[in-house]
N, C-alpha and C positions, 0 to 999 in steps of 0.2 A: 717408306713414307715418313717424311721425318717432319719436327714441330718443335719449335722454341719458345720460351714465357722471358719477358723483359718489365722489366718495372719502369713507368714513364715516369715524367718531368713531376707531375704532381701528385706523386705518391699511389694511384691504380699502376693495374697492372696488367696488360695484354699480352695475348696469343700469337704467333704467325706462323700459318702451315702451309706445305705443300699441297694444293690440289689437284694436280697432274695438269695431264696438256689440256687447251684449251680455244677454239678457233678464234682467231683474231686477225684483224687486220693493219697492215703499217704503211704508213705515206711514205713514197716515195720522194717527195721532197723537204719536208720537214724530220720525218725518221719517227713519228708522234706512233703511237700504239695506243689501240683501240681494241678493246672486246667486243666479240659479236653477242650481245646479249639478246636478241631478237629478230631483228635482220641486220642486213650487212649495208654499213652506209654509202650512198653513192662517192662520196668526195669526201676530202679530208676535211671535218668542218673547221678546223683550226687554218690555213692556207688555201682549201679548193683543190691541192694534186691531190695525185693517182694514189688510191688504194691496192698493195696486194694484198692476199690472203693468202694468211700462213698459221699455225698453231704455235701455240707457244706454251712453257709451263707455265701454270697460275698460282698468286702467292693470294693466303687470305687474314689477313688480321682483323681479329675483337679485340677491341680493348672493355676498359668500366670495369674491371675487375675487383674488388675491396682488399683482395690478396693472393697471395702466389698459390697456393694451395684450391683458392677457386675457380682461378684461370688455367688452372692442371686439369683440373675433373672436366671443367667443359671444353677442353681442346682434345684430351681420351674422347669424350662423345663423337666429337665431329672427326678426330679420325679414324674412330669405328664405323662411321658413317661414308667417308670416303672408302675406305678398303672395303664397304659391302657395296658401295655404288649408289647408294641412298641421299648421298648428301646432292645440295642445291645451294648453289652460288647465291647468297643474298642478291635483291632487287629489288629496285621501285618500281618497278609494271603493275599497273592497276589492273584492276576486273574486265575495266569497260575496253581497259587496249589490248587484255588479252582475249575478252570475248568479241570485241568486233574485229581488230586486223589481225589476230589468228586465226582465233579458233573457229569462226564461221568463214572465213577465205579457205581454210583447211577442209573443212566435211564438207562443200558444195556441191563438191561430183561425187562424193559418196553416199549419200542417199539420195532419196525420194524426195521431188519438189516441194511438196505437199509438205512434208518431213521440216526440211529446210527452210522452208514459208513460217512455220509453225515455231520452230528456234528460235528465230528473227526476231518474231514477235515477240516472243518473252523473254528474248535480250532487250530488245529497245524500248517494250511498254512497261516492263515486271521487274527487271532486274539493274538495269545501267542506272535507272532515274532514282533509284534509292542505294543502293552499295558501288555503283559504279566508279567512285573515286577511291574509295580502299583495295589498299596494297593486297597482292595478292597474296603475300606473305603473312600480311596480318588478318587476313582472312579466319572468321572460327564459324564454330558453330553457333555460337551463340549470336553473331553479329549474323548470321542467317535464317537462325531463329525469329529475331528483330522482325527480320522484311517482313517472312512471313505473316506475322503478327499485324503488321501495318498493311500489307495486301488483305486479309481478312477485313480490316475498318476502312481503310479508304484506297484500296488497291484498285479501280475502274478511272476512266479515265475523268470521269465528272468529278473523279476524288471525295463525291460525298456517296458513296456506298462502296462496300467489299467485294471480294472474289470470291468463289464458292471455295467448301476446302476443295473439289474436285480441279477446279483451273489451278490454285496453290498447288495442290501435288505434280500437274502435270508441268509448272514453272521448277517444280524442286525437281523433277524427271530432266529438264533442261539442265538445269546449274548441275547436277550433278555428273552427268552428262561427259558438259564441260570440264569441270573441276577433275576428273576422271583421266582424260584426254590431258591438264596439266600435269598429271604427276607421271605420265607415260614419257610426256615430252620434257620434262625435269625443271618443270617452271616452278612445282611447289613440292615437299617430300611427303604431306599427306595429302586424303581427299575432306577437306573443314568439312563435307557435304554430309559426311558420313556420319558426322557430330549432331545433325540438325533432327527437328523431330516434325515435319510437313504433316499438319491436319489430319486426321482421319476420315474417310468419307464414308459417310452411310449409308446405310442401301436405300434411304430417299433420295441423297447426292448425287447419287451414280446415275446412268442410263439405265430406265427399267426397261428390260428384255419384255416383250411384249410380239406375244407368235397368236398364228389363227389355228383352227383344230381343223382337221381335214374336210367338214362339213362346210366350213367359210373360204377356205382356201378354194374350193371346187366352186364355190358361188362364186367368188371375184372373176377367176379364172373364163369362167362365163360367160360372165358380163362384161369383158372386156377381151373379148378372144376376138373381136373388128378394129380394138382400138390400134394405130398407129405400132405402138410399143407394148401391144398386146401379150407377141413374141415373145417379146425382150421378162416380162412379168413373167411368162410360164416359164422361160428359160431358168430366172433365177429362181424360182420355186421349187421346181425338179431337178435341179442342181446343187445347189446352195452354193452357185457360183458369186464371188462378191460383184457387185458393182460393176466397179473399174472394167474386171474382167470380161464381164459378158458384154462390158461396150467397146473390149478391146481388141473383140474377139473376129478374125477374117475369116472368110469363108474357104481359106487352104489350111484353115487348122480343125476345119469341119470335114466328119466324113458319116457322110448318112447312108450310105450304104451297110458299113460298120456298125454303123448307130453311137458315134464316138467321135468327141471333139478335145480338140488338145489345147491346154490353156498355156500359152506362152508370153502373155503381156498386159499389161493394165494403160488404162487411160484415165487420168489423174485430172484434177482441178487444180492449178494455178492461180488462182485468182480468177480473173476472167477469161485464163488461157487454158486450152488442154493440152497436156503433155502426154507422153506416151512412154511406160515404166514399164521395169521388169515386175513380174509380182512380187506380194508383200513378202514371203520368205520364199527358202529354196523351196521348200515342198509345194510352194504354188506353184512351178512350174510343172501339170500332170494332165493326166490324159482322164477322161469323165463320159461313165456310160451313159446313154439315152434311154430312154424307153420308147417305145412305140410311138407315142400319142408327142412327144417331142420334136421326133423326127419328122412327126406330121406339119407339125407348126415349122420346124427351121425350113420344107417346102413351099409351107405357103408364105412363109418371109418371102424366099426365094423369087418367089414371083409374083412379089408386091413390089418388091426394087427390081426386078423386070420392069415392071410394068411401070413404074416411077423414071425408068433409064428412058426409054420410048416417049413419053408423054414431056420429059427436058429436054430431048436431044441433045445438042450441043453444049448446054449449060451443065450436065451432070458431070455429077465429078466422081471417077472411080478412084475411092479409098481403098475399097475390099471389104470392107469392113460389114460383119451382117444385119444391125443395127444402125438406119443411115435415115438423116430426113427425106425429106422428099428431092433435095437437089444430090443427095449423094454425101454431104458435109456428115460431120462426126456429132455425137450428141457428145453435151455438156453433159458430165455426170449430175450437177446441180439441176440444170431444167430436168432432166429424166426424175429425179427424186420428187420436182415440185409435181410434174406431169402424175407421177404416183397416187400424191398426196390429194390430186383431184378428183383421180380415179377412185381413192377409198371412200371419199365425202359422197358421191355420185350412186356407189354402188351399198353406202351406206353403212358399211361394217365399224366394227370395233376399229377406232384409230390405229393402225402400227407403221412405221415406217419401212423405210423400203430396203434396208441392210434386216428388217427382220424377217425378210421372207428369207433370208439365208437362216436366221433363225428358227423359222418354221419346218423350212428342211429338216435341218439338223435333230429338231425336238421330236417329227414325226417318225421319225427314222429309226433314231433310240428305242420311242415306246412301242414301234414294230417291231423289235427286237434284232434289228440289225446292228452285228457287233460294231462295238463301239471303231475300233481301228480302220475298218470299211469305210465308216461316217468320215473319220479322221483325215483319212486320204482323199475322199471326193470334196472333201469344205480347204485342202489345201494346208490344214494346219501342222506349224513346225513338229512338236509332238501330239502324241495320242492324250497327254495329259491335260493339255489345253482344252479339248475337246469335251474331257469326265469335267474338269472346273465350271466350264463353261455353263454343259448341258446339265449339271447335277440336278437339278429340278426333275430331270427327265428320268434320274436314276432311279427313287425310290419303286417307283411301278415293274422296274423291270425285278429290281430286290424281291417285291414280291412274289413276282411270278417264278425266281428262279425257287425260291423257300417253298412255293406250293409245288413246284415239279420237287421237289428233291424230297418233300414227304411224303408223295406217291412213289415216286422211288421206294422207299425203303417199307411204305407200307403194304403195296403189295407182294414185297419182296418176303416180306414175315406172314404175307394170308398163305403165299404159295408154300405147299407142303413141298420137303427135301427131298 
């Protein structure tokens, strides 16, 4: 790889190096060449012919140099950088063109709707309308920091009030994300993301976890064991199956004989559409014992949508699915949440929502002493670690209990003669 220093017309001094091959396109009637910096353009825009595609070597000149000696050191840099693979072609691609007709056309069918919905948003509400015009090259930390700071005072849409730091962090989860995804694709050589310093949030900011203790859980359970989505409550209580899950959930992935149903997919909110996902990681896809008093309920589901099929006739609709309205159609994760949130007003308990009966599970479970990695695999979570952060509340009682077993251990082991 070689690199030449030239002294220009008005006394600087510039670089020009080889940077290897490089995809490009050349007209066929004019002979013009063109770099594919991003996409490949349909027609030559200089005459309108044919483009082919061919690679070519790329030459790269800086100039602005004060003298020969400082156009030496920074052409060593950059082809230290080319020989590790590191280096990136200068460009004017903004933020905004490479978060909307990249980067979000790129991960579309790679995640989750919901997911995808959620990016959107904090490219086109949080991030485009404030740094969206700078280069992505001159992208820092500091110029992220910025936004930051101005989504805290006037980042909502009324623009006279802020964002929590919690929505800030989860916009800096996004840009970085992205920012991430450009230095894979060699659009920038670092991630500026990593320079930035996104709010800290505090355990008032955050979602306070909020579970019932076995004596309220057993009340709701109760009082609502006629309701509609009765079922569907117990189900996620003695499961700590999410959501999604348990409204995703067909009656060929149920087997109550077993006493064992297998979780293979999730039903999402779209906006006011439902989609239908894999789960949230790999370990969601597993199989979850019942108990008794379970398998009772997913029978009398059974033959409440029996009895629902009979009374629509023709109008019913078989999805499969074991949580179904009365025509057979899928619940909306959102109205089931709201439908919850009725249920608890009604039957009068402590407020919690309806993602914390999977909390409730999990916290009951620990402080019965069921090893933590048991819990881990029936709530689906990636690692067992997520589980001890999650539940640590849950931890100290069990710490206790193992410190009083373990000094009857050793004290009756010193009453008992040798």
């Amino acid at each position: 790889m070689q690199g030449h220093i030239r002294k220009r017309s008005r006394g600087s001094w510039e670089y020009i190096i080889d940077i290897g091959p490089h995809p490009a396109q050349r007209c066929s009637s004019c002979r013009r060449r063109f770099w594919v910096e991003r996409r490949p353009k349909a027609e030559c825009p200089r005459c309108g012919g044919r483009l082919a595609e061919t690679e070519e070597r790329r030459r790269q000149t800086k100039a602005g140099f004060a003298s020969r000696k400082e156009a030496q050191v920074a052409m060593n840099k950059t082809l230290v950088a080319v020989e590790e693979h590191s280096y990136v072609a200068p460009t004017h691609l903004s933020l905004r063109e490479y978060l909307t007709r990249e980067w979000l056309p790129a991960i579309e069918a790679t995640i989750r709707p919901s997911t995808f919905r959620s990016y959107k948003q904090h490219v086109e509400c949080h991030i485009c309308p404030h740094i969206g015009s700078v280069q992505m090259q001159k992208l820092s930390g500091a110029s992220i920091n910025a936004l930051y700071a101005k989504l805290a005072v006037s980042g909502k849409r009324d623009g006279k009030s802020g964002l929590s730091a919690l929505s800030i962090r989860h916009t800096h989860a996004t840009l970085h994300r992205a920012l991430k995804d450009a230095v894979r694709w060699e659009r920038v050589s670092r991630n500026p993301a990593d320079a930035a310093d996104p709010p800290r949030v505090s355990s008032a900011g955050a979602h306070e976890m909020k579970t019932w203790d076995a004596r309220q859980l057993a009340a709701f359970l109760g009082a609502t064991r006629s309701d509609r989505l009765g079922g569907l409550w117990h189900l996620l209580a003695m499961t700590g199956m999410r959501r999604g899950e348990a409204l995703g959930l067909r009656w060929e992935d149920v087997d109550l004989e077993a006493g064992r149903i297998s979780v293979r997919r999730a039903l999402i909110p779209n906006g006011k559409v439902v989609v239908v996902s894999e789960p949230k990681t790999a370990r969601g896809r597993r199989a979850i014992a019942l108990d008794p008093e379970t398998v009772l309920v997913l029978r009398a589901q059974a033959a409440r949508q029996l009895s629902d099929q009979q009374r629509k006739g023709s109008t019913w609709r078989d999805t499969g699915l074991v949580f179904t309205k009365e025509d057979g159609e899928a619940w909306h994760p959102e109205v089931a949440s709201r439908f919850f949130r009725q249920a608890v007003r009604r039957v009068a308990l402590p407020t919690i929502r309806l993602h914390d009966l999977r909390h409730t599970h999990a916290t009951l479970a620990l402080r019965a002493g069921i090893h933590p990695k048991v819990v881990s695999e029936r709530l689906g979570h990636a690692t067992i670690s997520i589980t001890l952060d999650t539940y640590s509340h849950a931890i100290p009682a069990m710490q206790e209990e193992a410190a009083t077993l373990i000094a009857e251990l050793v004290l009756t082991a010193a009453r008992t003669p040798a």
